[in-house]
NUFI-77401 format. One record per residue (C-alpha): residue in three letters; z, y, x. Coordinates in nm, 3 decimals. Layout:
N
{rec "Ala",{Z,Y,X}}
...
end
This chain:
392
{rec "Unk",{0.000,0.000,0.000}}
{rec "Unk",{-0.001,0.395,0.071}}
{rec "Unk",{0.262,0.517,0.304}}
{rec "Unk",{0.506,0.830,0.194}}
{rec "Unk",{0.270,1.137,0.209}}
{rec "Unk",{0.469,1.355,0.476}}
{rec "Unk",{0.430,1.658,0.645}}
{rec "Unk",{0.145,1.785,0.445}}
{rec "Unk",{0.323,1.992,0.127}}
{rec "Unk",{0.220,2.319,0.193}}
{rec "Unk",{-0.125,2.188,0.261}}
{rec "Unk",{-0.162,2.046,-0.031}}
{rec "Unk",{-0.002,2.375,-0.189}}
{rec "Unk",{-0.297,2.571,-0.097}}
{rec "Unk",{-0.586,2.309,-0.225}}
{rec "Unk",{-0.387,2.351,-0.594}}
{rec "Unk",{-0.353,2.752,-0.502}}
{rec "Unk",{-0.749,2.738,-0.488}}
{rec "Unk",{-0.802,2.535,-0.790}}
{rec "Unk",{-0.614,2.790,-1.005}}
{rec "Unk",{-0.810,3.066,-0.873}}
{rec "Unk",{-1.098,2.812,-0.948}}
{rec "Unk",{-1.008,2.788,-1.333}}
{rec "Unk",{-0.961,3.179,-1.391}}
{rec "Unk",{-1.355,3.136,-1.308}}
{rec "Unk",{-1.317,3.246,-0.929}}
{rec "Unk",{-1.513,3.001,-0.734}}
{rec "Unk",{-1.344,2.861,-0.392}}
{rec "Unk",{-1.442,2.649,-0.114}}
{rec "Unk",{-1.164,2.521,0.116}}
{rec "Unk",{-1.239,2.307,0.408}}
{rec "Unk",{-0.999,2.056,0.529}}
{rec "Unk",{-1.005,2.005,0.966}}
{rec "Unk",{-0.808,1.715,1.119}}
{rec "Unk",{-0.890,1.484,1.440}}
{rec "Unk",{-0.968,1.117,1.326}}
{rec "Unk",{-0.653,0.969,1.162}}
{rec "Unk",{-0.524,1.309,1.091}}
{rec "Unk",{-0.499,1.287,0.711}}
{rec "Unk",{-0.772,1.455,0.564}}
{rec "Unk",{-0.901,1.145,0.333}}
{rec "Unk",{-0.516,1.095,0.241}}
{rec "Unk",{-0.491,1.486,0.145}}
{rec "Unk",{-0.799,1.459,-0.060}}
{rec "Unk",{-0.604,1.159,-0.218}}
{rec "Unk",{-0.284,1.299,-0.312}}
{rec "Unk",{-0.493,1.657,-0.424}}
{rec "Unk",{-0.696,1.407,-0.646}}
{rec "Unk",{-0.336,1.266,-0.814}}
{rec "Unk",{-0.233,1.584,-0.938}}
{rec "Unk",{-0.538,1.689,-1.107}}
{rec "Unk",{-0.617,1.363,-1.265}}
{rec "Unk",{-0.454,1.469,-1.604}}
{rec "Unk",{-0.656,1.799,-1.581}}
{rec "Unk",{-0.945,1.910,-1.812}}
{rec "Unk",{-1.143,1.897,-1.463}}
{rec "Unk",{-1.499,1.656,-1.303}}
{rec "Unk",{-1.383,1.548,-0.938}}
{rec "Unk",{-1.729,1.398,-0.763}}
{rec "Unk",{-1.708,1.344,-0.425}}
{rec "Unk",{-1.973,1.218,-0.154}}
{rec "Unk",{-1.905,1.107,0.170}}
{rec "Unk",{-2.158,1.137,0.476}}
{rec "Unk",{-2.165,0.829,0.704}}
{rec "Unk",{-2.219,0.744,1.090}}
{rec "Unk",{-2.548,0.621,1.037}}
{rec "Unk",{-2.679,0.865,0.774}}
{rec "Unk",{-2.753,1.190,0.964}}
{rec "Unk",{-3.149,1.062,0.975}}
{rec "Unk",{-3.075,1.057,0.573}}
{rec "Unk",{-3.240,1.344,0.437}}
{rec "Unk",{-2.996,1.456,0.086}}
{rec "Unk",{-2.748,1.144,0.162}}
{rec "Unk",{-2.447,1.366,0.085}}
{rec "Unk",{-2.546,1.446,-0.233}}
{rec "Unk",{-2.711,1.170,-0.337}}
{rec "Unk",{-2.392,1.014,-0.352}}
{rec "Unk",{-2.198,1.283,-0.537}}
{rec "Unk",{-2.558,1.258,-0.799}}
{rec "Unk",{-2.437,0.879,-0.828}}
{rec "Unk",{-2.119,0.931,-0.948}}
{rec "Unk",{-2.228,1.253,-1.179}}
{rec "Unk",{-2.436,0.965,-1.389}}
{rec "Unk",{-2.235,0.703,-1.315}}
{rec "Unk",{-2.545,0.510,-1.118}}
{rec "Unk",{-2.416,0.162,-1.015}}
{rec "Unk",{-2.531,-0.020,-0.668}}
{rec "Unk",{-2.772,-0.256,-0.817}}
{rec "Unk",{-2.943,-0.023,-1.102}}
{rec "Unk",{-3.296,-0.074,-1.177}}
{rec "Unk",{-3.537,0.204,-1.155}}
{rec "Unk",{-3.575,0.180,-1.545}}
{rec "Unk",{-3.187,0.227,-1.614}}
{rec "Unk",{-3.142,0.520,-1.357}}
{rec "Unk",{-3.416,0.723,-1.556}}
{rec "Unk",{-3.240,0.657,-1.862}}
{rec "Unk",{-2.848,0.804,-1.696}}
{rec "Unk",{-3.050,1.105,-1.593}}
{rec "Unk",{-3.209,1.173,-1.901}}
{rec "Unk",{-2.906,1.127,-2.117}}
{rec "Unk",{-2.670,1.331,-1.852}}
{rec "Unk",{-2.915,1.604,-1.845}}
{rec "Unk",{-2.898,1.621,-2.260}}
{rec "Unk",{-2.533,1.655,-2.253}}
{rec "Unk",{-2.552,1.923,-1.997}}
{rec "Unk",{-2.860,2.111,-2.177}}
{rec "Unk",{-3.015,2.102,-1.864}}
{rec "Unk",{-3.445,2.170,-1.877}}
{rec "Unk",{-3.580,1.854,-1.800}}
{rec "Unk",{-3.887,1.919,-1.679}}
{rec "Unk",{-3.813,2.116,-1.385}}
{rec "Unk",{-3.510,1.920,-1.279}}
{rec "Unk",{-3.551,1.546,-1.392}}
{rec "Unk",{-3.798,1.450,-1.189}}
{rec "Unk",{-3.649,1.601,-0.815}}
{rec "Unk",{-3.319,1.427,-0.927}}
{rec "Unk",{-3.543,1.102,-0.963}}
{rec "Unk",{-3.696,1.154,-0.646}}
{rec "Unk",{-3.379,1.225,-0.471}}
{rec "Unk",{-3.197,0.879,-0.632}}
{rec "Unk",{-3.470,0.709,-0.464}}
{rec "Unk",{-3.712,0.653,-0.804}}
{rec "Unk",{-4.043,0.557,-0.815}}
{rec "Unk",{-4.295,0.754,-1.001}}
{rec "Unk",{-4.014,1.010,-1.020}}
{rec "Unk",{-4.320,1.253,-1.137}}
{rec "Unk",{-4.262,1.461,-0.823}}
{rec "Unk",{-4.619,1.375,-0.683}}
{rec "Unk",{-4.777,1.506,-1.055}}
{rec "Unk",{-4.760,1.898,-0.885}}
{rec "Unk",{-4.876,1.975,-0.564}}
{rec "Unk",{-4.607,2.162,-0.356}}
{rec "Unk",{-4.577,2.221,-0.007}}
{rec "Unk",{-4.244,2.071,0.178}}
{rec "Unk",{-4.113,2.424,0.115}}
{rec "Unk",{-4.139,2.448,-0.227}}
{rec "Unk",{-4.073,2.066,-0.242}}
{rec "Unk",{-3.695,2.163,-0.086}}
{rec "Unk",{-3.692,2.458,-0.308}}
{rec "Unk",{-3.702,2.284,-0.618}}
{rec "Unk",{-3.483,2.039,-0.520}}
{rec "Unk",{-3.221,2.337,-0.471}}
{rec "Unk",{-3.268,2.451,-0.819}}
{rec "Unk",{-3.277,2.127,-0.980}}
{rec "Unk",{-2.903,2.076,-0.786}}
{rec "Unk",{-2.806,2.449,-0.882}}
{rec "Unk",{-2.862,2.392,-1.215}}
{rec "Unk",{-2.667,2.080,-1.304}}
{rec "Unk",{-2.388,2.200,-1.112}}
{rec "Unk",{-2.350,2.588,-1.293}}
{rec "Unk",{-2.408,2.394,-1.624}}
{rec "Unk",{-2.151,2.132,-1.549}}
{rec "Unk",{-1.904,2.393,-1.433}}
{rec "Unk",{-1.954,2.549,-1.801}}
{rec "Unk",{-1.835,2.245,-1.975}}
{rec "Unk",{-1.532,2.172,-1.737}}
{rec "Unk",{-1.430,2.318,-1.400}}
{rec "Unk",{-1.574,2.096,-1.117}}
{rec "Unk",{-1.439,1.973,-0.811}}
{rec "Unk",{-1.688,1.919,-0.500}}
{rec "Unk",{-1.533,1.731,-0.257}}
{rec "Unk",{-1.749,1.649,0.058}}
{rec "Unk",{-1.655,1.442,0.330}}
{rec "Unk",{-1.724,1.386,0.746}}
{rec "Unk",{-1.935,1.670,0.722}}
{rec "Unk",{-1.909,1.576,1.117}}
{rec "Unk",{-2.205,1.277,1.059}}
{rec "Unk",{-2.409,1.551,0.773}}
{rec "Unk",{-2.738,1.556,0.791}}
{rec "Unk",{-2.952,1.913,0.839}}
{rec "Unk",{-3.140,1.873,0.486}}
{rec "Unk",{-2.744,1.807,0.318}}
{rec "Unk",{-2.593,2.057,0.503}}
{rec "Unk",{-2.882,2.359,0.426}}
{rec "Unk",{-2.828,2.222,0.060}}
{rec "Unk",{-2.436,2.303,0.094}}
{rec "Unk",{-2.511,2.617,0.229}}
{rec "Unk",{-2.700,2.731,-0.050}}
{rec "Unk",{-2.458,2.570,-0.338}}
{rec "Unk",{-2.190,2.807,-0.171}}
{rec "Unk",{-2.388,3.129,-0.216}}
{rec "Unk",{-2.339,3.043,-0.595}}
{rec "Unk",{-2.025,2.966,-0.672}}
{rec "Unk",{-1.782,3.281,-0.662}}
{rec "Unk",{-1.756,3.396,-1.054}}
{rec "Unk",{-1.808,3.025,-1.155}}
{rec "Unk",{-1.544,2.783,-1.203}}
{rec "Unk",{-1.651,2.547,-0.883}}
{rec "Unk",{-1.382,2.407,-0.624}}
{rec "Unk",{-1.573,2.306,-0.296}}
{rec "Unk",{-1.374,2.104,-0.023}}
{rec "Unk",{-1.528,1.969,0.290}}
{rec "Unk",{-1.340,1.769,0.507}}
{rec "Unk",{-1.437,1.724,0.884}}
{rec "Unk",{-1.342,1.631,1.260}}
{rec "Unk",{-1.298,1.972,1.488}}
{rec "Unk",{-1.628,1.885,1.658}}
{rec "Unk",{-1.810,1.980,1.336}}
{rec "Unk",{-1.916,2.360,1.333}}
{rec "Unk",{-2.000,2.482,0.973}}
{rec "Unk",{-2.285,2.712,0.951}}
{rec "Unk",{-2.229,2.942,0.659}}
{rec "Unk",{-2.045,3.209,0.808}}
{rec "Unk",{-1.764,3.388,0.704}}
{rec "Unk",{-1.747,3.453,0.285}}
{rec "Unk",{-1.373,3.590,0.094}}
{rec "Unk",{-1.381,3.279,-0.117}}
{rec "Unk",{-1.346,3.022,0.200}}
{rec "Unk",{-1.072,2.934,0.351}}
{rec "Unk",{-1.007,2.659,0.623}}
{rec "Unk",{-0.703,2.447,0.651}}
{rec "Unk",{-0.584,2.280,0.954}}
{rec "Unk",{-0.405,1.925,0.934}}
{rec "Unk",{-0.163,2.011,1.289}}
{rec "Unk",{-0.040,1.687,1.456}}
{rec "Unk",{0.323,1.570,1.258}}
{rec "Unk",{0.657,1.675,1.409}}
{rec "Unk",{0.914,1.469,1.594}}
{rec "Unk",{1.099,1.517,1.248}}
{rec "Unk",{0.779,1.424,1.034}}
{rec "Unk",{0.681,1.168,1.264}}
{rec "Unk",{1.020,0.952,1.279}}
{rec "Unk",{0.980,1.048,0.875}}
{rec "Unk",{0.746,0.820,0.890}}
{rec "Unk",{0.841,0.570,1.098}}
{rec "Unk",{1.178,0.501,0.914}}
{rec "Unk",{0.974,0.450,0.583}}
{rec "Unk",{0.701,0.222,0.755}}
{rec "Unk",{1.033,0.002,0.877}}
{rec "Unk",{1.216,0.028,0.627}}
{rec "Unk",{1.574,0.173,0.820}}
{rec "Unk",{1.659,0.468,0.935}}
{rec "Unk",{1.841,0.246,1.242}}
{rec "Unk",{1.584,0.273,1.526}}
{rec "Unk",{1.687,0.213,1.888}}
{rec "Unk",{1.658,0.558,2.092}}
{rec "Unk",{1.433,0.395,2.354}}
{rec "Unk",{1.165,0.272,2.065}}
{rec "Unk",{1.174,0.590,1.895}}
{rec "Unk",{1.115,0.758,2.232}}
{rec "Unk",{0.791,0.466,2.260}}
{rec "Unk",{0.666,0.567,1.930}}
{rec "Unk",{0.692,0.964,2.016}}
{rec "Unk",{0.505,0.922,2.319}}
{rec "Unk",{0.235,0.718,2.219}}
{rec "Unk",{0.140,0.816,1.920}}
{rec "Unk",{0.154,1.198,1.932}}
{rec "Unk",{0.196,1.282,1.572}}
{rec "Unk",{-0.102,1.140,1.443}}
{rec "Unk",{-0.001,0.949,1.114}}
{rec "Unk",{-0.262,0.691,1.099}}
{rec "Unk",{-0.166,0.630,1.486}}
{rec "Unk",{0.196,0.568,1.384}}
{rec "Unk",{0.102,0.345,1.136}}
{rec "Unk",{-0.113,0.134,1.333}}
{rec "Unk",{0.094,0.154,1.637}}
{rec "Unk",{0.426,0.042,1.392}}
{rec "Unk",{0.195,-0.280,1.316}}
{rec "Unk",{0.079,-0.375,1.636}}
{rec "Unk",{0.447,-0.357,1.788}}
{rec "Unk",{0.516,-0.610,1.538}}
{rec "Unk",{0.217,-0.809,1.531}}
{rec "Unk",{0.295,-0.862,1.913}}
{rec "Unk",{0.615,-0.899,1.867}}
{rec "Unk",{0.743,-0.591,2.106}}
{rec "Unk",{1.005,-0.499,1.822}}
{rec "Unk",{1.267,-0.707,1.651}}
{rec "Unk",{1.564,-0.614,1.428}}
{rec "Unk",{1.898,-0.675,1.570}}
{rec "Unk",{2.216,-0.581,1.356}}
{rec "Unk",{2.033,-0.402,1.128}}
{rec "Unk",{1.869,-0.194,1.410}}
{rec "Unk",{1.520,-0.187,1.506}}
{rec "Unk",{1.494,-0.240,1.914}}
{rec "Unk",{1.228,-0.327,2.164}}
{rec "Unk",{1.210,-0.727,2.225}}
{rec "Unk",{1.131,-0.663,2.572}}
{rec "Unk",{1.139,-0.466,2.893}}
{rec "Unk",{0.836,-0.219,2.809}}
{rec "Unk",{0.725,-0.238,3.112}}
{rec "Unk",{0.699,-0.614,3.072}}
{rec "Unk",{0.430,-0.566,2.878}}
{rec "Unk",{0.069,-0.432,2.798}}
{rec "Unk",{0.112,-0.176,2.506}}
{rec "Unk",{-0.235,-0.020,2.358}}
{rec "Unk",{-0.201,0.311,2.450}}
{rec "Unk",{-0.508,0.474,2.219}}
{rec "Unk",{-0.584,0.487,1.882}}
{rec "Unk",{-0.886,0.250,1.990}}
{rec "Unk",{-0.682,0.028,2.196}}
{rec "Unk",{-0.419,0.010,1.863}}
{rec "Unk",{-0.692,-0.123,1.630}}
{rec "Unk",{-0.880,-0.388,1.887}}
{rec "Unk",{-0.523,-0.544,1.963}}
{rec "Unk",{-0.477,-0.587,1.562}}
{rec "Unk",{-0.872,-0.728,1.564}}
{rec "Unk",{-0.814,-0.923,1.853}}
{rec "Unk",{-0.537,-1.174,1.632}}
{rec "Unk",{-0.751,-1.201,1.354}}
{rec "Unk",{-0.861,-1.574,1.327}}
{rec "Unk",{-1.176,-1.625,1.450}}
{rec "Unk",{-1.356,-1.590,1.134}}
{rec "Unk",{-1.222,-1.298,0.975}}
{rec "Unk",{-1.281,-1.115,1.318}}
{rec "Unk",{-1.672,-1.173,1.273}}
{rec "Unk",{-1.632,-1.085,0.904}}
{rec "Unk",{-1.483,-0.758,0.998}}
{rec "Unk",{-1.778,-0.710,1.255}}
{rec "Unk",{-2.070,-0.794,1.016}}
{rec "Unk",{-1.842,-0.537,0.787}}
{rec "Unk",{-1.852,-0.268,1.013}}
{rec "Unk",{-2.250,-0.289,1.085}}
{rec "Unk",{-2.305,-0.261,0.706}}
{rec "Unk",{-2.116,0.067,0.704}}
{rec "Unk",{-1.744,0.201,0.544}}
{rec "Unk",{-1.795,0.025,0.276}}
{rec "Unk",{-2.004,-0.309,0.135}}
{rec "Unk",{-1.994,-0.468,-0.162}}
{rec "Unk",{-1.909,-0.881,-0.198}}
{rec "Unk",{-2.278,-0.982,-0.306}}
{rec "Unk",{-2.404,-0.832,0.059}}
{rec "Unk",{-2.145,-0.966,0.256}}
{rec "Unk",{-2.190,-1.329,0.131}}
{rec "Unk",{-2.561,-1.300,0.134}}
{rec "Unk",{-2.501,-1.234,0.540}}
{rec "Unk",{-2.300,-1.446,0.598}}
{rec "Unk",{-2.331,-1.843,0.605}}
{rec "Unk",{-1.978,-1.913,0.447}}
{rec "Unk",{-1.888,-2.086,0.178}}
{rec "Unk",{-1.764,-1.850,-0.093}}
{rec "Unk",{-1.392,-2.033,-0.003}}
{rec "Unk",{-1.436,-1.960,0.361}}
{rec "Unk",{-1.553,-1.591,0.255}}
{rec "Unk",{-1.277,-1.538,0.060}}
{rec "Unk",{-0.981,-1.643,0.288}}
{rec "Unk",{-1.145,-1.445,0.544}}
{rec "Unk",{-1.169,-1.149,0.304}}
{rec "Unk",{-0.786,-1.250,0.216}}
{rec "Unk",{-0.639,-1.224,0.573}}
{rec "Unk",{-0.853,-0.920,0.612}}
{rec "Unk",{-0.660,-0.764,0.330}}
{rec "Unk",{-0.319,-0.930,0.388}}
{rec "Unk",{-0.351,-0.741,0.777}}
{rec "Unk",{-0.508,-0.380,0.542}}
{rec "Unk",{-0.766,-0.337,0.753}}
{rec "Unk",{-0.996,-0.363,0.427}}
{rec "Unk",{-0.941,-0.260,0.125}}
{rec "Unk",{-1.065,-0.412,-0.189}}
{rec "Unk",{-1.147,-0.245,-0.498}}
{rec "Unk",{-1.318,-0.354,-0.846}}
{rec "Unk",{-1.286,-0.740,-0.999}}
{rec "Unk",{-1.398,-1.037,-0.790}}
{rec "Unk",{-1.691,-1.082,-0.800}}
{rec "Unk",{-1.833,-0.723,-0.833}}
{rec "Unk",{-1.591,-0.637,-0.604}}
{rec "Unk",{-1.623,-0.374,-0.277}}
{rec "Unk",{-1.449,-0.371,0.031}}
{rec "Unk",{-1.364,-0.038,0.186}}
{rec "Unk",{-1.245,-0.003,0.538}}
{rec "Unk",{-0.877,0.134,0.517}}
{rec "Unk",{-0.977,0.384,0.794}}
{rec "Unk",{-1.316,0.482,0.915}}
{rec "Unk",{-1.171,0.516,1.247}}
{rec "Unk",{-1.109,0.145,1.235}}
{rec "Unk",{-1.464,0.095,1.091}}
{rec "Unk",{-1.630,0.297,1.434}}
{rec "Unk",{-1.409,0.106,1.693}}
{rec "Unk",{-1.470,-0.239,1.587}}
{rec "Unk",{-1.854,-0.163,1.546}}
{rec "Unk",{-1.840,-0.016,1.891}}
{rec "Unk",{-1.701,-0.367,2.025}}
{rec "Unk",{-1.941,-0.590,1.931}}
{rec "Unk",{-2.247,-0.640,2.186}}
{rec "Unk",{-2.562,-0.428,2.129}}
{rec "Unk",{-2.790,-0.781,2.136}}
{rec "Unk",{-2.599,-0.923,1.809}}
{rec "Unk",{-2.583,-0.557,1.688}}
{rec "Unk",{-2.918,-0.555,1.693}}
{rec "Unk",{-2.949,-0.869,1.559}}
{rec "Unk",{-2.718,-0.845,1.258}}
{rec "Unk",{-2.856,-0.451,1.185}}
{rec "Unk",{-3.191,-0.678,1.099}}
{rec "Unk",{-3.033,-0.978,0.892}}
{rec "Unk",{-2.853,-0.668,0.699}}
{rec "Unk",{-3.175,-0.516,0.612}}
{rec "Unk",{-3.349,-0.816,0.549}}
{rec "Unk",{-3.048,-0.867,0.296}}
{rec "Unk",{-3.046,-0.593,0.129}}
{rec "Unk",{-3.401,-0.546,0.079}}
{rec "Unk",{-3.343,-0.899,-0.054}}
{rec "Unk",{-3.083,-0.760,-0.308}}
{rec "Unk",{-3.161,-0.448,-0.442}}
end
């Protein structure tokens, strides 16, 4: 389950400050900076909890490592969820959620339907029926965007949330750009979350402000800590351990908490957590990275290579791909899948079996892609493709 949320109040203070001003019909955009493991998914989270008993439409899209060649990917995604478009939805019934979605938000068909079509990957989206430059192509597509977006933020106020604008892609980002020229005076919330590396290119406007996840205290950290081991008794030298190496980055101190005890560094003794051993004794990960490959490294044999096929399909993957990759029985699949969750590296969410798997981190999702060897990379990038052209 979710740890406590700690350290983060005031942050998520201001995201609820902006979604007032958002409902008085004074359009915001916040964006939400953090290092990997920083928070800024679990922030998103927690803002999402309070508004869910709100009059309010939260759509969120999420760009991913391998979708900056992508043109629109961002919002293609948010467009999903807007007509609730399944994975696995025929050309035929997409056409239909479009239509009907753009009737409920009196929307002009004509001069929007078919550059959402195109956009969600239709064929004969009736794009090809004008001739327009690339241009005027991209200009439409704005417009067509623009418009369900002001007429959805009629009917309801609308949340925007974007996230790793770090891996966006230029045609996504120009689109962002040009959604946040029109939202102050409309009732629009945009957040963006992203790693420092990212550097937005929109300027300075009134209506955005920037909020900076900083690195938990000693206090915060220890918070944490107590909660993830259920005492408050923690030897002085282990605290000191779990100071040092983790530097106040909570999805560090969780990771680091379960590899002490997956290795069996840490013990309780009289009620009182304590290292098991000398610490010098013994090898302790001292990254992030190092964290998550010792946890990999004592998965089974087979749930490590079903993490690794995982991670080459991307964040996320749904149960039909996996087992059409894999060779497994659906009994070996599913004990894999079951020590996969059991250790929460994954994530599973839906009904077995239409069910997804989601990597609990996409930190953990990068570093155990980045460990596998480029020849069966390449390899199972192929079989992945072939599967999926297979599927869908």
């Amino acid at each position: 389950g979710l740890t406590p949320f700690v350290g983060r109040d005031r942050e998520l203070e201001l995201l609820l400050d902006s979604f007032e001003r958002v409902k008085a019909g004074r359009g915001q955009a916040v964006s939400v900076v953090a290092e990997a493991g920083g928070g800024k998914s679990r922030l998103l989270y927690e803002f999402r909890k309070s508004v869910a008993n709100m009059d309010v439409t939260f759509l969120e899209g999420r760009c991913l490592s391998y979708s900056r060649g992508v043109p629109y990917h961002l919002h293609t995604d948010s467009l999903k969820a807007n007509f609730d478009i399944k994975e696995g939805d025929g050309d035929y019934e997409i056409r239909e959620k479009v239509e009907r979605g753009l009737k409920i938000l009196r929307v002009d068909e004509a001069s929007t339907l078919p550059y959402l079509l195109e956009l969600l990957g239709v064929k004969d989206s009736g794009i090809d029926t004008v001739p327009l430059s690339p241009e005027a192509k991209k200009d439409h597509i704005f417009e067509a965007l623009k418009r369900i977006v002001l007429k959805g933020s009629e009917i309801r106020p609308l949340i925007l949330a974007y996230e790793d604008l770090h891996w966006i892609d230029k045609s996504s980002e120009d689109l962002l750009k040009n959604a946040l020229e029109n939202i102050p005076g409309v009732r629009i919330l945009m957040i963006f979350t992203y790693r420092p590396e990212f550097v937005h290119t929109w300027g300075a406007k009134s209506y955005h402000s920037q909020v900076t996840l900083n690195r938990l205290s000693n206090r915060e950290s220890l918070a944490l800590v107590t909660n993830l081991l259920g005492t408050e008794e923690l030897d002085r030298d282990l605290e000191e351990l779990i100071l040092e190496k983790t530097e106040g980055i909570p999805f560090f101190i969780e990771e680091f908490i379960k590899s002490l005890k997956d290795l069996q560094i840490i013990e309780t003794r009289d009620n009182k957590y304590c290292l098991t051993k000398d610490i010098q004794e013994v090898t302790i990960p001292s990254t992030i990275q190092d964290v998550i490959m010792a946890r990999v490294d004592l998965l089974p044999e087979g749930a490590k290579e079903l993490i690794q096929i995982g991670s080459v399909i991307e964040r996320e993957f749904s149960h039909e791909l996996i087992n059409r990759v894999t060779s497994l029985s659906q009994e070996e699949l599913l004990s894999h899948l079951s020590v996969l969750k059991d250790s929460e590296l994954l994530y599973e969410r839906g009904i077995y079996p239409e069910s997804t798997y989601i990597f609990k981190h996409a930190l953990t999702r990068e570093v155990v892609y980045e460990s596998i060897l480029t020849k069966r990379k390449k390899r199972l990038h192929g079989e992945i493709g072939n599967a999926i052209e297979e599927l869908y």
